[in-house]
Every structure is written in C-alpha cells, then in structure tokens.
C-alpha positions as CSV (number, residue, x, y, z in Angstrom):
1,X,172.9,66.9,58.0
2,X,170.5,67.0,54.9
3,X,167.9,64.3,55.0
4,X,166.9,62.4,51.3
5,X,164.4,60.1,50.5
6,X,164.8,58.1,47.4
7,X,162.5,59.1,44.8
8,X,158.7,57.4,44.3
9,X,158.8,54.0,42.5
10,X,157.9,53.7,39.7
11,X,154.4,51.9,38.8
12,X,154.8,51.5,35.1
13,X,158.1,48.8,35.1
14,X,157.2,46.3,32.2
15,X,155.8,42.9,33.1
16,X,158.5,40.3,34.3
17,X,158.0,36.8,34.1
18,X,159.6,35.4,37.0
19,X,159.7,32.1,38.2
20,X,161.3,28.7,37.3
21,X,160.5,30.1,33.6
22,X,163.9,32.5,34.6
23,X,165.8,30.2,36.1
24,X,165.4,26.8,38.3
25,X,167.6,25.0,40.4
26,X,169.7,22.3,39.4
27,X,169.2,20.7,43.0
28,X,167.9,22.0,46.4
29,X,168.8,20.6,49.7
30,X,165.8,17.7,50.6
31,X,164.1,17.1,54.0
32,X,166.0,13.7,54.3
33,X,162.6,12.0,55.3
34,X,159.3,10.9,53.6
35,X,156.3,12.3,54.9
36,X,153.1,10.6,54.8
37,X,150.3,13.1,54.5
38,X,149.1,13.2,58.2
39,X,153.0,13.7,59.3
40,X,153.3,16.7,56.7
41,X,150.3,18.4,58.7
42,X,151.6,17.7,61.9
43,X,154.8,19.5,61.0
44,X,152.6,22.2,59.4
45,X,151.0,22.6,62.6
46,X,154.0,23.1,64.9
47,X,156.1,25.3,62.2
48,X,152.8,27.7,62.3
49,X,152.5,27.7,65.8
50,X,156.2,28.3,66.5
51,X,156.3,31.1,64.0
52,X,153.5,33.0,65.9
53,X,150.6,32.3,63.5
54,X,148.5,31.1,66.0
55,X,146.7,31.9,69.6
56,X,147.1,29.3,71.7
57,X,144.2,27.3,71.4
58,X,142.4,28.8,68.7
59,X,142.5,27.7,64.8
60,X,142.5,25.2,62.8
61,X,144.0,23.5,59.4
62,X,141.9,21.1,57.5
63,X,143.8,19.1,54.5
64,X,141.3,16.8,52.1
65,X,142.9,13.2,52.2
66,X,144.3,12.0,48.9
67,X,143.8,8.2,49.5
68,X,140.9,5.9,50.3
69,X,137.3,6.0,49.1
70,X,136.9,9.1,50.2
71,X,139.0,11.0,47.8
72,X,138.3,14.8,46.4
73,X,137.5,17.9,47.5
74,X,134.1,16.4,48.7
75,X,135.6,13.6,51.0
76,X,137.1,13.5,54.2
77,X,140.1,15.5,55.7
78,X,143.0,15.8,58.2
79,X,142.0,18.3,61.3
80,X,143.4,19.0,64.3
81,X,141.7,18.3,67.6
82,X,139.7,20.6,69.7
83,X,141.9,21.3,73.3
84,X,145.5,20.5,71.5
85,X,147.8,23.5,71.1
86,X,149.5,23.7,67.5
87,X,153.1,23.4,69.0
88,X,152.0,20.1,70.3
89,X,150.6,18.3,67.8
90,X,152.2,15.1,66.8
91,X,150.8,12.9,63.7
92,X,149.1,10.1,65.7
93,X,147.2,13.5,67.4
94,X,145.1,14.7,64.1
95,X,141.2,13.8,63.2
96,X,139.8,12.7,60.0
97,X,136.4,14.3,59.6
98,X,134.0,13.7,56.8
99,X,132.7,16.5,54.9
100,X,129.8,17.3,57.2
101,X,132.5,17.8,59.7
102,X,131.8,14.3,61.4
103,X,134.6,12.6,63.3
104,X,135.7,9.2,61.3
105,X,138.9,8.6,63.1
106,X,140.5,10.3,65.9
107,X,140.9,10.1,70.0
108,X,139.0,13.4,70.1
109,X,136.3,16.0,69.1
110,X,136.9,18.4,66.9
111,X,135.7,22.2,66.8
112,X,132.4,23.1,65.7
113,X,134.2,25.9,63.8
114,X,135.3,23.2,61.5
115,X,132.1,24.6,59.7
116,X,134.6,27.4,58.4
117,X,136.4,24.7,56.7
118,X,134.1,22.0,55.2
119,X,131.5,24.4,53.9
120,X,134.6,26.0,51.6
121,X,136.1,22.4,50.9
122,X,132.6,22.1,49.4
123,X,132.6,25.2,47.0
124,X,136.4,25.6,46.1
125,X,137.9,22.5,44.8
126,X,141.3,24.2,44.2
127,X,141.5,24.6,48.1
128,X,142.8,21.3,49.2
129,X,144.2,22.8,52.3
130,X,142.6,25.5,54.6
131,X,144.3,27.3,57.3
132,X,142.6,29.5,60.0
133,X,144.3,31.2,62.9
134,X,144.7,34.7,65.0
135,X,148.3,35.9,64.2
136,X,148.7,39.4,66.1
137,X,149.3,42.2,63.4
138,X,146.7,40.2,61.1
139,X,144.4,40.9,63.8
140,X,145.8,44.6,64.1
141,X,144.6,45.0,60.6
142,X,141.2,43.0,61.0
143,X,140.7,45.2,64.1
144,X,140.4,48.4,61.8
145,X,139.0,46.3,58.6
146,X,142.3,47.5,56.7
147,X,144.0,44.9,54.2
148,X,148.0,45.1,54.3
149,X,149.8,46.9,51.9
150,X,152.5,45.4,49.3
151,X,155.5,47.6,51.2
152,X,158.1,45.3,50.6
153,X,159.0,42.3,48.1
154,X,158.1,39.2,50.4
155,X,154.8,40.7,50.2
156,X,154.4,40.1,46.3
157,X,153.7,36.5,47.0
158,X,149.7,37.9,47.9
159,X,149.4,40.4,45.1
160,X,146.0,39.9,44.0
161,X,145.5,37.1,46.5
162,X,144.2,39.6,49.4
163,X,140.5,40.4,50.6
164,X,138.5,41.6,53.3
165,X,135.4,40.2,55.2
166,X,134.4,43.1,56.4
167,X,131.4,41.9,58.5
168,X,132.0,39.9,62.2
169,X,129.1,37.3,62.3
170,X,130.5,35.5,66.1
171,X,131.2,32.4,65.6
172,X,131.0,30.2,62.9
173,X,129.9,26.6,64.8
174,X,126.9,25.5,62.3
175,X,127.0,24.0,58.3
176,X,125.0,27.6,57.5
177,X,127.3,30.3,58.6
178,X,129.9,28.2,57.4
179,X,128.2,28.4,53.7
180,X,127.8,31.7,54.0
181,X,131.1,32.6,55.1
182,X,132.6,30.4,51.9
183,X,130.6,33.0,50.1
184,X,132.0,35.9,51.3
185,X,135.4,34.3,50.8
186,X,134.2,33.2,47.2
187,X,137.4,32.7,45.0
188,X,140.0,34.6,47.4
189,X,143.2,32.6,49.0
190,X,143.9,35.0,51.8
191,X,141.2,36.8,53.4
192,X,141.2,38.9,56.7
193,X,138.4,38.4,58.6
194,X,137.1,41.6,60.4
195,X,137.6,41.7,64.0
196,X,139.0,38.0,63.8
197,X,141.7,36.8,62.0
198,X,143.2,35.1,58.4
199,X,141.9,32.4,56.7
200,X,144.8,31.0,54.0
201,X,144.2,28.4,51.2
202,X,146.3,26.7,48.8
203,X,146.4,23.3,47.0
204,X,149.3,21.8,48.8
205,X,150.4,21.6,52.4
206,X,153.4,22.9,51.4
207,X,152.4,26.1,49.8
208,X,149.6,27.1,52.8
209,X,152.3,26.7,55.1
210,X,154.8,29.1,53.6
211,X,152.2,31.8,52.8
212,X,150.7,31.4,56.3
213,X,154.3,31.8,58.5
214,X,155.0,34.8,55.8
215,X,151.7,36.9,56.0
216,X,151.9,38.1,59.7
217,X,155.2,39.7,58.8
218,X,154.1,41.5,55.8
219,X,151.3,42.8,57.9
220,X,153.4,43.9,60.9
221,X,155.8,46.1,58.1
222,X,152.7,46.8,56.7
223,X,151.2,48.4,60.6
224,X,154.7,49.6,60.8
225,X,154.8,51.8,57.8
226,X,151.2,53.3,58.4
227,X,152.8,54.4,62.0
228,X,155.4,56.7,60.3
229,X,152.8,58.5,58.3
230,X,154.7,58.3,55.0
231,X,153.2,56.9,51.9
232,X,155.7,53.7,51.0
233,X,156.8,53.7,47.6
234,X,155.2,51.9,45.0
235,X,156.8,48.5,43.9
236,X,155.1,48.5,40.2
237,X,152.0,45.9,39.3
238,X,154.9,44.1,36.8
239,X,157.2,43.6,39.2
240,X,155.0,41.9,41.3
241,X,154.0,40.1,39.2
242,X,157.4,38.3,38.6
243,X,158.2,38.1,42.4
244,X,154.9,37.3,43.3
245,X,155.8,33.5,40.7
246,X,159.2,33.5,41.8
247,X,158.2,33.3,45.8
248,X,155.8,31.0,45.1
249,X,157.1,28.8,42.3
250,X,161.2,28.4,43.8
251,X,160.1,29.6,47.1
252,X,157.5,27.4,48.1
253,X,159.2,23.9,48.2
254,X,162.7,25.3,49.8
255,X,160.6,27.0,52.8
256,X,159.1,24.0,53.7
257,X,162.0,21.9,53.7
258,X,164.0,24.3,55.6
259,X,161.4,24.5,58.0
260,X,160.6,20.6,58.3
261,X,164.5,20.1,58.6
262,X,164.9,22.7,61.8
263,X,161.3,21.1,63.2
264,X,162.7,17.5,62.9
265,X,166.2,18.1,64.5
266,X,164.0,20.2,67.3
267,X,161.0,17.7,67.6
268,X,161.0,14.2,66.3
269,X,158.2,13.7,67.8
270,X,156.5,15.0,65.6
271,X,155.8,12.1,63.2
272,X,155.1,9.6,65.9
C-alpha cells in the first residue's frame, strides 16, 4: 500500500469575511432562563471546571459588575472564593471585591492572586472578564515556553490573540507584581504564562467562557501534532481570518447556551 499526504496548504487564499456579515441565523435555540450577572459566572465557573480548564483548587474569574455605583472597569467585580472548587460554585458562593481587591460582599476571602486580575481591570478597559486557570496541555506548552500552533480550524478563533510570558515570577499575591504582570500581558487576550498556565480575557462572560473551554483542545492537537514530527499544513492568514469572526461572532452566543442548557438540566443549583 502507497502512503499520500495531501499537498501543503496554501498560505496565499484571499481574505474572507466571515461572520454574521455572510450569513446569520434567523433564530437559535435560547437558554430558557434569565441570568442575572452573578448566576452567569456561576455557570461559567462549573462549565470551565467540568470541561477540564481548571486544577482543582487553583484559578480564578473576575467579571467587573455592570450595576451600582461602582460601575466601569475601575469598580468592583464578581470573584470566586478562595477554598471553593469551580464545579461547586453556586451564585450565592461568589465575592464582590473592589478594585484593590478588597472583599465588599461575600461569606469568604478571596485569593491574594486576585492581584493578577485587578491590576489588568485597571489598564485594559476592554477586559471586562478575566479568566485564569491550569488546564493540562496549556501547561504542557507553558512548560517548554511554546505558544500553540493554528493546526486545525477551531483554533482560528485565537489568530492573532496568542502570546507568551515567557518569564515565571512565583506568585503573584501583591498590587505590584500584579502591575507588572498586566504589562507583560499589555493588549493580548490569551496569554500562556511560562511554567504556569492561561490567562483569557474578553468583554463578555459569554465570549471568555467559550474561548477558555476551546483553548486546551487546540493546545492538546497542537502537543499532538509536534509528537508526530511532521510540519502541519498551513491553513492561510485569510482564511483565518474569516473563521477566526465566524467562531467568534455565530459561535460565541450558541456555545454558551448549549453549555448553560446541559449545566442547568445537570445542576440547578447552580443559580441558587
């Protein structure tokens, strides 16, 4: 039996638009619920730690509130609390923290990592959300200081979006490191941090969640393709540029309701 491979992709395709600019659906199946804004997180939370994004104990997700005098990217936020696993949290569980990271409301402390968080709230007003975790193959990758390749078309959603952190300072527990860390991250919306793991932002909830449960898989196919020693072929910068708008832009919204829908027939609790 002769073996063929198919021939290298081609990286001059012209640009495609992609997107709800190409098409849009008429109507896509809802949640069947409203969410407030601390339920959404909640179920952002245990869809994440279900789908293997996060290490037990570790990580957090910070979302700045949109209501009450605190509003904008300088004002308070929705955190998890320190000791709670991800799969556990319910609505009633999460912290508001101001945006020196002290606890306003909430039954518990919160990490002193929440540094990470507030100091690039402060800096990147487009970041509403902020997700930080320890999936596995992300941590493959940050183990080597190796950024994932584009191998496969799921993985157009980051085009652009990736970057590397190449330097492990320990922990990040004080307002400082935390600064310094947000510039190192600068403008970027998915950065591996070397020898520790991912940190995700987005503007909505909705968004960071779907990028966040997709990136461990594109690294994993990623680690995967490096291990058969072949170069993966090329999918061309126009091309990902449409799929990249179309994941995002008629992806983002029918992720999350999928998710949220499986999560609430699972896990009421959730909201409570």
């Amino acid at each position: 039996m002769t073996l063929t491979t198919a021939p290298p992709g081609s990286t001059d395709a012209p640009l495609r638009d992609g997107g709800t600019a190409t098409w849009s659906p008429r109507i896509s199946p809802p949640i069947g619920v409203d969410l407030t804004e601390r339920q959404a997180l909640a179920c952002a939370f245990r869809i994440l730690g279900h789908s293997g994004f996060s290490e037990n104990i570790a990580g957090h997700i910070t979302m700045v509130r949109s209501d009450g005098p605190a509003d904008g990217p300088d004002g308070a936020m929705w955190v998890n609390p320190w000791g709670l696993w991800w799969e556990e949290i319910a609505a009633s569980d999460l912290c508001v923290v101001d945006r020196d990271g002290t606890v306003l409301e909430g039954r518990w402390d919160v990490t002193p990592a929440i540094h990470i968080h507030t100091e690039l709230h402060r800096v990147r007003p487009d970041a509403r959300v902020v997700v930080h975790n320890h999936p596995y193959y992300v941590t493959v990758l940050a183990a080597i200081g190796v950024l994932p390749q584009i191998v496969h078309q799921t993985g157009c959603m980051y085009d652009g979006d990736l970057a590397l952190v190449h330097e492990y300072t320990g922990e990040v527990d004080d307002a400082a490191l935390g600064a310094d860390l947000a510039r190192r991250i600068g403008d970027s919306s998915v950065v591996i941090l070397a020898s520790h793991g991912i940190i995700v932002t987005a503007p909505t909830i909705q968004e960071a969640t779907y990028r966040s449960a997709s990136i461990d898989r594109a690294c994993r196919l990623a680690y995967d393709v490096m291990l058969l020693g072949r170069d993966p072929l090329q999918i061309a910068p126009g091309l990902r540029h449409g799929m990249k708008k179309s994941l995002l832009e008629r992806g983002t919204d029918v992720f999350w309701a999928g998710a949220v829908r499986s999560l609430l027939r699972r896990e009421p609790d959730v909201l409570d």
